[in-house]
TIGU-645264 format. One record per residue (C-alpha): residue number from 1; x, y, z. Coordinates in Angstrom, 1 decimal. Each point is the difference from the previous one (the first is absolute). Layout:
! residues N
[pt NUM; [X; Y; Z]]
...
END
This chain:
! residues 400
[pt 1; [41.2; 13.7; -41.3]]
[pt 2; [-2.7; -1.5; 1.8]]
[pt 3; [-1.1; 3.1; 1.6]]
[pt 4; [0.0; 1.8; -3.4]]
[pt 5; [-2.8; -2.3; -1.3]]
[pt 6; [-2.4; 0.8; 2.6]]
[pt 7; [-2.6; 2.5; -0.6]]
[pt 8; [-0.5; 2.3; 3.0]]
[pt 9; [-3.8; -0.2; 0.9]]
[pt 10; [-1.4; 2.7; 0.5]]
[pt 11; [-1.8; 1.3; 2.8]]
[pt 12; [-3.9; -0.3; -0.2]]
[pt 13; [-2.0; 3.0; -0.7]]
[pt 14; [-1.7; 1.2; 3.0]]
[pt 15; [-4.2; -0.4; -0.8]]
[pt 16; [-1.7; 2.7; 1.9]]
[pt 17; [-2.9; -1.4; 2.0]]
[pt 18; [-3.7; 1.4; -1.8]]
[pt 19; [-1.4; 3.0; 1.6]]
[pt 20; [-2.8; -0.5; 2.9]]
[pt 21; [-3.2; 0.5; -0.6]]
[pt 22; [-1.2; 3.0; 2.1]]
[pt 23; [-3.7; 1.2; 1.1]]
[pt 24; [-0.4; 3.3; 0.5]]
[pt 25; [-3.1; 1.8; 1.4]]
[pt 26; [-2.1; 2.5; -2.2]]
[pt 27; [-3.3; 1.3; 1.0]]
[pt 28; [-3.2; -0.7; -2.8]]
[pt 29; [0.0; 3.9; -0.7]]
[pt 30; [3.3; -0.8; -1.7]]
[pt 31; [-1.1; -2.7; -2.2]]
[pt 32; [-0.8; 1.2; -3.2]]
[pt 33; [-3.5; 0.2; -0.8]]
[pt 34; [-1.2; -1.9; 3.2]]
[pt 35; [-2.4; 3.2; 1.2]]
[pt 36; [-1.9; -0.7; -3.7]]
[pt 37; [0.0; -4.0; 0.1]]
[pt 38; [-2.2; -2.5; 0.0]]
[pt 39; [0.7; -2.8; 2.2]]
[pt 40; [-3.3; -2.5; 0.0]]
[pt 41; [1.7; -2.4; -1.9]]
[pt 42; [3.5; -0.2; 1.9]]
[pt 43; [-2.1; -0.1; 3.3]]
[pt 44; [-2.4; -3.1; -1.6]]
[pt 45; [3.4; -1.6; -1.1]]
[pt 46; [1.2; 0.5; 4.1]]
[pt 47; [-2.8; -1.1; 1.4]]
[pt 48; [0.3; -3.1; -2.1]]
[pt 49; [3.5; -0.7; 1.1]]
[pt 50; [-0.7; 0.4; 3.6]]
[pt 51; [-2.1; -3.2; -0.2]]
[pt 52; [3.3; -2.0; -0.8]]
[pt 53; [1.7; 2.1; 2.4]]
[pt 54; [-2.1; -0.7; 2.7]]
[pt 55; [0.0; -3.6; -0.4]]
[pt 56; [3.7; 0.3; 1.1]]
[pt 57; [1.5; -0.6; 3.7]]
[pt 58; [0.5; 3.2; 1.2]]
[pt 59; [3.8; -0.6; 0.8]]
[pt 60; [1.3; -0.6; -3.4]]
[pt 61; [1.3; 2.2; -2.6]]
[pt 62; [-1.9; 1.6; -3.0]]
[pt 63; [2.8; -0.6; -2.2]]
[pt 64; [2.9; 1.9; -2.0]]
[pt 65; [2.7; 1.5; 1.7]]
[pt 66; [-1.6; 0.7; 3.2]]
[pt 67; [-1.2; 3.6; -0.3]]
[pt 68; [-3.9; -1.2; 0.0]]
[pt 69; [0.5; -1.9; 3.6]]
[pt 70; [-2.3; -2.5; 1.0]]
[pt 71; [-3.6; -1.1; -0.4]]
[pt 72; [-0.8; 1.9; 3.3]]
[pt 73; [0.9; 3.4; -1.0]]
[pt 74; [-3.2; -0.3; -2.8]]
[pt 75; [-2.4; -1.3; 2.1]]
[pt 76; [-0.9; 4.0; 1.0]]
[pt 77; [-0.3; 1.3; -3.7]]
[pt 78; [-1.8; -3.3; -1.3]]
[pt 79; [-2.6; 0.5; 2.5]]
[pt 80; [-0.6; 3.5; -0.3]]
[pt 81; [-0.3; -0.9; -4.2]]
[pt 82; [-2.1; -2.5; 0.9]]
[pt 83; [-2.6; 2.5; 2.1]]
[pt 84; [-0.2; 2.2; -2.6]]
[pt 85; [-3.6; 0.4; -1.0]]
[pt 86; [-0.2; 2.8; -2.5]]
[pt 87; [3.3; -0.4; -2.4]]
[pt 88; [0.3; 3.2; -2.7]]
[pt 89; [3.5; 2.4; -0.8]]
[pt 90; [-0.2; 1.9; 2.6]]
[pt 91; [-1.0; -2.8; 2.4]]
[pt 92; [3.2; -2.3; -1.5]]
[pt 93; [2.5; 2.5; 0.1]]
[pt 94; [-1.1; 1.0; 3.8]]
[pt 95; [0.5; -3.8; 1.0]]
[pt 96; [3.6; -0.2; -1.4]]
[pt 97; [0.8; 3.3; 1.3]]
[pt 98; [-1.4; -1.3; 3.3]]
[pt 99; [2.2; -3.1; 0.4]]
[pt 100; [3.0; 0.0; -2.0]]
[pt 101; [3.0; 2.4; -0.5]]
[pt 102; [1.7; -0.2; -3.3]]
[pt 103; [3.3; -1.0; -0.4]]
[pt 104; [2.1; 1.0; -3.5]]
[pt 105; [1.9; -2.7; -1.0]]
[pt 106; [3.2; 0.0; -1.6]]
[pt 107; [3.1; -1.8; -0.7]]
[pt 108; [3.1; 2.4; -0.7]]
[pt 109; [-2.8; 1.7; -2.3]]
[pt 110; [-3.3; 0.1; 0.6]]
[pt 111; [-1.2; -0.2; -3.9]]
[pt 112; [-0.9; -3.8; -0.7]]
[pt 113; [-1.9; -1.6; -3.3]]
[pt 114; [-3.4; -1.2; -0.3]]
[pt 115; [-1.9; -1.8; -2.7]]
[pt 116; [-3.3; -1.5; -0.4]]
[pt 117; [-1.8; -3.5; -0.1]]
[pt 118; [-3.8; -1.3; -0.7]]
[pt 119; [-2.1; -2.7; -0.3]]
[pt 120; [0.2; -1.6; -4.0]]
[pt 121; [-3.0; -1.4; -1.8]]
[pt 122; [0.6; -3.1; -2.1]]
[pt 123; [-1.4; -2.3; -2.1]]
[pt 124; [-0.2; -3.8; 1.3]]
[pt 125; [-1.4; -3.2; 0.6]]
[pt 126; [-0.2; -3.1; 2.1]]
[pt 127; [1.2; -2.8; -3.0]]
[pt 128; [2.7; 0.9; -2.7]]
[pt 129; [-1.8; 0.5; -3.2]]
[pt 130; [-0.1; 2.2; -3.1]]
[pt 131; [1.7; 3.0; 1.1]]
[pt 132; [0.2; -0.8; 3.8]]
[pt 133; [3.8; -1.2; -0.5]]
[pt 134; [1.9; 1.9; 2.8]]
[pt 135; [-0.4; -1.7; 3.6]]
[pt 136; [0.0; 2.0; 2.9]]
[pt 137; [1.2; -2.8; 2.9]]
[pt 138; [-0.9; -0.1; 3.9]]
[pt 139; [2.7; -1.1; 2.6]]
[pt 140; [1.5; -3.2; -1.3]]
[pt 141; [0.3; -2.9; 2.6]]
[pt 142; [3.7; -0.7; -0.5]]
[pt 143; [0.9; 4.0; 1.0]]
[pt 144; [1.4; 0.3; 3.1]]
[pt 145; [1.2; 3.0; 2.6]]
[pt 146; [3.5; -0.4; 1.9]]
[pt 147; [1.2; 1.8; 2.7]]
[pt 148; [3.6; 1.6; -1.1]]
[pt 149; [0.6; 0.9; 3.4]]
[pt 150; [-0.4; -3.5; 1.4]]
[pt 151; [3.0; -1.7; -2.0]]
[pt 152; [1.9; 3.5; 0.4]]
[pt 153; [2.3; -1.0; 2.5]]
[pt 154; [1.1; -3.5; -2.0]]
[pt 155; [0.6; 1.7; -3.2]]
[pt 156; [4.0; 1.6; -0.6]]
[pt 157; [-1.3; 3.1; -1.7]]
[pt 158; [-2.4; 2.5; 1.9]]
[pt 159; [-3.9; 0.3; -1.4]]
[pt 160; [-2.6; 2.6; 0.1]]
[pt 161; [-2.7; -0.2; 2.1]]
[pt 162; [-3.0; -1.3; -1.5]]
[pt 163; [-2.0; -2.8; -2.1]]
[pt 164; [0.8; -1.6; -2.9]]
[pt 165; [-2.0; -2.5; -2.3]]
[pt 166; [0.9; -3.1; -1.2]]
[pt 167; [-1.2; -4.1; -1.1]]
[pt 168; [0.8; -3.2; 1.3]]
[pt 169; [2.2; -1.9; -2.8]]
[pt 170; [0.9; -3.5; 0.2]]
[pt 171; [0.4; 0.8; 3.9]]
[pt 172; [1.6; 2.9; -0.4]]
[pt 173; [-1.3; 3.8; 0.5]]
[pt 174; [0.5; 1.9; -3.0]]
[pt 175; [-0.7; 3.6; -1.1]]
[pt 176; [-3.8; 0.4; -1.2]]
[pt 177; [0.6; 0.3; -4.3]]
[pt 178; [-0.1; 3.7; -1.5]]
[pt 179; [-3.0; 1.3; -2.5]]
[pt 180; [1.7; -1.3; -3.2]]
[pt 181; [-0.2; -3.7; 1.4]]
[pt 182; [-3.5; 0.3; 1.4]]
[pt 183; [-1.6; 1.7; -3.0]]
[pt 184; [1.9; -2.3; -2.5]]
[pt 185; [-0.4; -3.2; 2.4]]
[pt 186; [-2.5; 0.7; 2.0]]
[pt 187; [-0.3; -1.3; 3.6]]
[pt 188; [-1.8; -2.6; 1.6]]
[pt 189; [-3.1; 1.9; 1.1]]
[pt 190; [-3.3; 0.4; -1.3]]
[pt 191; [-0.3; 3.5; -1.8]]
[pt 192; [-2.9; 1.8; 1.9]]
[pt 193; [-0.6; 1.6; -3.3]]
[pt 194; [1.2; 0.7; -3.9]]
[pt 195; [0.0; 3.4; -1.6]]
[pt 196; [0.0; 1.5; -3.5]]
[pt 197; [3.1; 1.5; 0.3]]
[pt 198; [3.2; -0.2; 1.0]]
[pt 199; [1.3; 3.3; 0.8]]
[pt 200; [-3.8; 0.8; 2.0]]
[pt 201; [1.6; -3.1; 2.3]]
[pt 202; [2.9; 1.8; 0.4]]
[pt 203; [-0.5; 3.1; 1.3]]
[pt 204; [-2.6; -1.9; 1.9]]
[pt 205; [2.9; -1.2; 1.7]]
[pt 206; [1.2; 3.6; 0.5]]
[pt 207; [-2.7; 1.2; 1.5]]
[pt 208; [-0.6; -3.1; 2.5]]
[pt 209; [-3.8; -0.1; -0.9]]
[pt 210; [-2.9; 0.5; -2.3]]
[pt 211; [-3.7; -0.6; -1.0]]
[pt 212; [-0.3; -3.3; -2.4]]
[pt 213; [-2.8; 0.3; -2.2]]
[pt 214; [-0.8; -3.5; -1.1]]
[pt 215; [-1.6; -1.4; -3.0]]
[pt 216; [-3.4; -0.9; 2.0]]
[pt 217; [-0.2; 4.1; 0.4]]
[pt 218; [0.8; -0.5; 4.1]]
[pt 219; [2.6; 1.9; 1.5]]
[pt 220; [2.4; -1.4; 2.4]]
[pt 221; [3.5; 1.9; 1.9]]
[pt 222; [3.4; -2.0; -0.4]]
[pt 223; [2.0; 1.3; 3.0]]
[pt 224; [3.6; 0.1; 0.6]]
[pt 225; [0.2; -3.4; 1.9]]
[pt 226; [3.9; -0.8; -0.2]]
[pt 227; [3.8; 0.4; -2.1]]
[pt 228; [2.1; -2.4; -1.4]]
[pt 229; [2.8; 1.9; 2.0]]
[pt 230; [2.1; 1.6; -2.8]]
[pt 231; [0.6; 3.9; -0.2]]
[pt 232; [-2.1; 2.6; -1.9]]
[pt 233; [1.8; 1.5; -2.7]]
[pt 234; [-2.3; 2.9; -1.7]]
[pt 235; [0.1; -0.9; -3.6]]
[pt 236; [-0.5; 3.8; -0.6]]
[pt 237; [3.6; 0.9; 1.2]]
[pt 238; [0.9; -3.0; -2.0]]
[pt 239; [-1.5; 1.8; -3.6]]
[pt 240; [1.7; 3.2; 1.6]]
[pt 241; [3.8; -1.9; 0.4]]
[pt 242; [-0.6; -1.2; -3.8]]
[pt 243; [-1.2; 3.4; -1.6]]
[pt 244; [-3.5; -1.2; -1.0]]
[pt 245; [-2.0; 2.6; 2.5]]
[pt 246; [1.9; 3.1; 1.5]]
[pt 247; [-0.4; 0.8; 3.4]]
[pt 248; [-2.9; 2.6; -0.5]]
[pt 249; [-1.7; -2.4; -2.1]]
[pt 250; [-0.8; -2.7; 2.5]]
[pt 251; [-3.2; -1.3; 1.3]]
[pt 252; [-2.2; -2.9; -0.3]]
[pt 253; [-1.6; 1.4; -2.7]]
[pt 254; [3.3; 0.3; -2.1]]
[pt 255; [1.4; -3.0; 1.3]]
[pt 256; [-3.3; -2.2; -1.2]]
[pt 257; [0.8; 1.9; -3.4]]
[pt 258; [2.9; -1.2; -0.4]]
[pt 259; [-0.2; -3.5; 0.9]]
[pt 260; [-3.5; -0.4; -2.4]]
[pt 261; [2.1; 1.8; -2.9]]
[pt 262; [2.9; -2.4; 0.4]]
[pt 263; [-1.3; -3.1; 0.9]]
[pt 264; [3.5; -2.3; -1.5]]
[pt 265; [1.9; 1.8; 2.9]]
[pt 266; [-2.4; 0.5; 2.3]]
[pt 267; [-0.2; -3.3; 2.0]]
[pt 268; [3.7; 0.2; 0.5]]
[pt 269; [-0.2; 3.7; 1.5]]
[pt 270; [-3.0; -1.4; 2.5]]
[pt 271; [2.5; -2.8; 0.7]]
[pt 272; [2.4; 2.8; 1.5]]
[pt 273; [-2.0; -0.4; 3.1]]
[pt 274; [0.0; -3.2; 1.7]]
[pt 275; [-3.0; 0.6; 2.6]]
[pt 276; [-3.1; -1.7; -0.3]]
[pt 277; [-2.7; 0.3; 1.9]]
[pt 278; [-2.8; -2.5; 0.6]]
[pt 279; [-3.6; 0.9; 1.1]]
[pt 280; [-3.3; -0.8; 2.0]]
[pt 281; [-3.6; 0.5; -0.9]]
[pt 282; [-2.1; 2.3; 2.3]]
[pt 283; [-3.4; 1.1; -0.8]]
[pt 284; [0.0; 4.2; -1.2]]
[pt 285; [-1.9; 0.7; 3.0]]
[pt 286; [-0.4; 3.9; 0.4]]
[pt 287; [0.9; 1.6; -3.5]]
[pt 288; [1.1; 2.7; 1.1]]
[pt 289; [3.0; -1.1; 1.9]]
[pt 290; [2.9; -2.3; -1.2]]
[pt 291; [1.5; -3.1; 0.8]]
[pt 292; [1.3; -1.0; 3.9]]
[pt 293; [3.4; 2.0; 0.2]]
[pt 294; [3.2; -1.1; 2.2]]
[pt 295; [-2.1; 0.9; 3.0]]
[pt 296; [-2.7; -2.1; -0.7]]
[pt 297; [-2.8; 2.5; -0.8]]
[pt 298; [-1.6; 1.3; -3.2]]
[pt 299; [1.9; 2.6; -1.7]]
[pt 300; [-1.5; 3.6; -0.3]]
[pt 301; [0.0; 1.9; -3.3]]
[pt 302; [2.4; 2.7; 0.3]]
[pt 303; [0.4; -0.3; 3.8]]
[pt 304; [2.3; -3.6; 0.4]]
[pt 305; [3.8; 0.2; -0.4]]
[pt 306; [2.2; -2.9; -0.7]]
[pt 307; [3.4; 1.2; 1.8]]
[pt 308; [3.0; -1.9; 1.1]]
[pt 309; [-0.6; -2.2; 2.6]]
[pt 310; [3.7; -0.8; 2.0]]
[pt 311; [-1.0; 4.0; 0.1]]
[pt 312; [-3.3; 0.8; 0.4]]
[pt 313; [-2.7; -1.4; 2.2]]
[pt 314; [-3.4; -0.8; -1.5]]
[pt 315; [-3.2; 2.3; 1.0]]
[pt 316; [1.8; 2.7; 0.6]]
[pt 317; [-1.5; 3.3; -1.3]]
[pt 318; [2.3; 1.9; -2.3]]
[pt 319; [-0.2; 3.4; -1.5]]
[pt 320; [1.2; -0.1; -4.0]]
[pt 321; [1.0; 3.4; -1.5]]
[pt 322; [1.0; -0.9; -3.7]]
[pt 323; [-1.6; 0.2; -3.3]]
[pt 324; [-1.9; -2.4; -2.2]]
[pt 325; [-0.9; -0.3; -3.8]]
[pt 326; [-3.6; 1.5; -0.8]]
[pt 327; [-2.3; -3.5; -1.1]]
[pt 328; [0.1; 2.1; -4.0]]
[pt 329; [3.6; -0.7; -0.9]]
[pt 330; [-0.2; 3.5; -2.4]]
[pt 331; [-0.3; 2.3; 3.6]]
[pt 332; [2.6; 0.5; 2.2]]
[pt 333; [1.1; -1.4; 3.1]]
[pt 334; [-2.2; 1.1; 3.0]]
[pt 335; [1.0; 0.5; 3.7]]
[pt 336; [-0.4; -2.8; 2.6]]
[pt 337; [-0.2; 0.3; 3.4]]
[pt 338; [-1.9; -2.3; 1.3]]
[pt 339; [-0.5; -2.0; 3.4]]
[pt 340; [0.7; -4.1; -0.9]]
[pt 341; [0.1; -2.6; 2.9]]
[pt 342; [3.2; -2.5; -0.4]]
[pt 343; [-2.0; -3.3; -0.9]]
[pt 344; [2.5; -1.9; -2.4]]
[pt 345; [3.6; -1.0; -1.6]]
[pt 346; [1.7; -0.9; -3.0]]
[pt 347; [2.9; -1.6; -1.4]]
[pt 348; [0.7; 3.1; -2.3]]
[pt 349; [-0.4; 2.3; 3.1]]
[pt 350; [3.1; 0.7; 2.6]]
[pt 351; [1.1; 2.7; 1.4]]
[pt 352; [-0.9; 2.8; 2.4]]
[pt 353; [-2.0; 2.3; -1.6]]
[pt 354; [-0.9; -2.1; -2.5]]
[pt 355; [-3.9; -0.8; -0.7]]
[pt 356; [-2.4; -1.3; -2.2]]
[pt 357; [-3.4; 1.1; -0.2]]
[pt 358; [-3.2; -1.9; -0.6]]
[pt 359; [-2.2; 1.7; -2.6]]
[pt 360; [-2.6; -2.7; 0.0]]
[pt 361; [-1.8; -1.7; -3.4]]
[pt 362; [-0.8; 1.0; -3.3]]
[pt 363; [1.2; 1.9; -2.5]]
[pt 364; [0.6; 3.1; 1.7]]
[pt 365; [1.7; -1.5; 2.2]]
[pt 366; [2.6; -1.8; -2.2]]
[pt 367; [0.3; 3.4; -1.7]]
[pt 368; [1.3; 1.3; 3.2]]
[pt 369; [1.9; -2.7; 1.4]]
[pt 370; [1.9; -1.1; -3.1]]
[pt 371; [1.5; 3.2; -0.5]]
[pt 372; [0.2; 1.1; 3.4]]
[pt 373; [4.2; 0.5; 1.3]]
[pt 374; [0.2; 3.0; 1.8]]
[pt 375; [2.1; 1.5; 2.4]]
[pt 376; [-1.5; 0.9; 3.8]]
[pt 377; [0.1; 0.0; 3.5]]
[pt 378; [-1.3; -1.9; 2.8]]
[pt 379; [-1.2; 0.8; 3.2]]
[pt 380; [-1.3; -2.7; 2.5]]
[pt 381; [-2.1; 0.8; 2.9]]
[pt 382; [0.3; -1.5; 3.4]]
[pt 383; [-2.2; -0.1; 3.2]]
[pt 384; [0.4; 2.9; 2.4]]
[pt 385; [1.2; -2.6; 2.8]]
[pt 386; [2.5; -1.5; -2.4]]
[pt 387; [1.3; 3.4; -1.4]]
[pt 388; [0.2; 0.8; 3.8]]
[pt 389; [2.9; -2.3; 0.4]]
[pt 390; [1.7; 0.6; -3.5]]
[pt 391; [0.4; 3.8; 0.8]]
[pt 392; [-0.1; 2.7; -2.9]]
[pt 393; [3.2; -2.3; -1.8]]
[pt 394; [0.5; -4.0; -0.1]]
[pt 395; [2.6; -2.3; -2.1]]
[pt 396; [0.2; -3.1; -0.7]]
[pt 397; [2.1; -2.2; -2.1]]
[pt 398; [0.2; -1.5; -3.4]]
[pt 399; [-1.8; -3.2; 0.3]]
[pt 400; [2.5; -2.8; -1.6]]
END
């Protein structure tokens, strides 16, 4: 009787471990469009991140999954940028060809997705007044960083690698609050500035930076400075999951549409994600670049890419062959195959061939980036020495 009332349990389903990610070796005659391209700005955007590179012991790792080695393999092709004396196409593309071999990268397939980021404008000022209602907060004092890995082996349940974010309560460690409790409660920290709208401060948020033009008519950069610790969720896929946008119609610009024509529901949907991101003031500086990326060097119009970093190193030169939205939303799509330098990250951005490219500031560039999700591939390129000791193939696994 006894033995009838048992349920037999079944046997659990065997999960099969995620491909390897593989680099394979191409020459630049087979990457499309290379022969035609115009490199300047990729090589500016390298010769930028060898300064950080070269401020690294020589011994340690560039980063990712290990197929960009150590700081000592770029010590040959960050000189030879840095000699350069006359810097045009033809001169750009001879340097790359020179010192690097392209590697294809795929994982099981080597088709991938890439969208688009810039730099906002918005509206602000140093005192809440009038319509300066929205603040825009630096790091606040009680946010701290822990160490999961430190109080792994004490805890019963196995933890991912990593940080998390959280507050000293009555002497106890708790997790940092979501978005809905800062914006409705605020925090204790000072804003470093309010804005006119909402929804600008948002996708602020998004985009990790952008240009504050304040009431006084200066112009000042609030930079990504720190999270609250919470996931991204992409309030776009969360209009998609309730039927207000279909899948084609997505972008920023659609997205702002619908949350400024339905503004009863439209604090709820933002509520969906639970990240929040808090800023520091830096001076503009050069105009024509953006913000400090994940690297710690000014982004490059149309030459940085934010890629996954337990993947990708950062400062490596990559080769993007893709498409991109034309800046006049009534043309079509036009072909991208541009050379970008890996200079940044993102919450919303994981995965292989995964990317998100810069576009820069303004209104062209919003254009672009906000309806920019296209399919492409990647292709990173390596020093010679390097590629000498990863032969024509190389895998390596899944990061965790």
């Amino acid at each position: 009787m006894l033995a009838g009332c048992v349920t037999a349990r079944k046997p659990p389903v065997p999960v099969s471990p995620p491909q390897p990610i593989t680099l394979t070796a191409t020459s630049f005659a087979d990457l499309s469009a290379w022969a035609a391209s115009d490199s300047h700005a990729g090589l500016e955007a390298f010769r930028r991140s060898c300064s950080e590179i070269q401020d690294k012991a020589a011994d340690a790792p560039l980063g990712g999954v290990g197929y960009a080695g150590t700081i000592a393999d770029w010590g040959a092709p960050c000189r030879q940028a840095a000699a350069l004396q006359s810097i045009g196409p033809e001169s750009a593309r001879a340097f790359f060809e020179s010192a690097f071999v392209p590697y294809r990268v795929s994982q099981a397939s080597p088709d991938g997705l890439f969208t688009g980021y810039f730099e906002p404008e918005l509206k602000g000022s140093r005192t809440r007044h009038g319509p300066y209602q929205t603040p825009l907060y630096g790091v606040p004092p009680d946010l701290v960083m822990i160490d999961r890995d430190i109080f792994r082996d004490r805890l019963n349940a196995p933890m991912a690698g990593g940080m998390m974010m959280a507050m000293m309560m009555r002497m106890r460690f708790v997790p940092y609050p979501a978005r809905a409790e800062i914006v409705r409660e605020g925090i204790p920290a000072l804003p470093l500035f309010y804005v006119d709208d909402p929804i600008d401060a948002f996708f602020l948020q998004v985009q990790g930076s952008g240009r504050i033009v304040l009431d006084d008519g200066t112009v000042v950069r609030a930079a990504y400075a720190g999270q609250n610790g919470w996931p991204y969720t992409a309030i776009g896929a969360v209009l998609l999951e309730r039927g207000e946008l279909t899948r084609e119609e997505i972008s920023l610009q659609s997205i702002r549409a619908w949350l400024q024509a339905h503004p009863d529901e439209a604090e709820a949907v933002l509520d969906t994600n639970e990240s929040y991101v808090f800023f520091s003031e830096q001076p503009i500086g050069d105009p024509t670049l953006g913000a400090l990326g994940a690297e710690g060097v000014p982004l490059t119009p149309g030459a940085s890419l934010a890629v996954d970093r337990s993947v990708h190193a950062l400062g490596v030169p990559v080769w993007l062959e893709g498409s991109a939205p034309d800046a006049d939303a009534s043309r079509p799509d036009r072909p991208l195959n541009a050379l970008l330098v890996t200079q940044d990250t993102g919450g919303a951005i994981k995965g292989v061939v995964r990317g998100d490219v810069y576009w820069g500031y303004g209104a062209q560039a919003q254009s672009i980036a906000g309806r920019m999700k296209h399919p492409g591939r990647l292709t990173v390129l390596l020093p010679r020495a390097l590629a000498a000791r990863l032969g024509r193939r190389a895998q390596f696994p899944v990061p965790r």
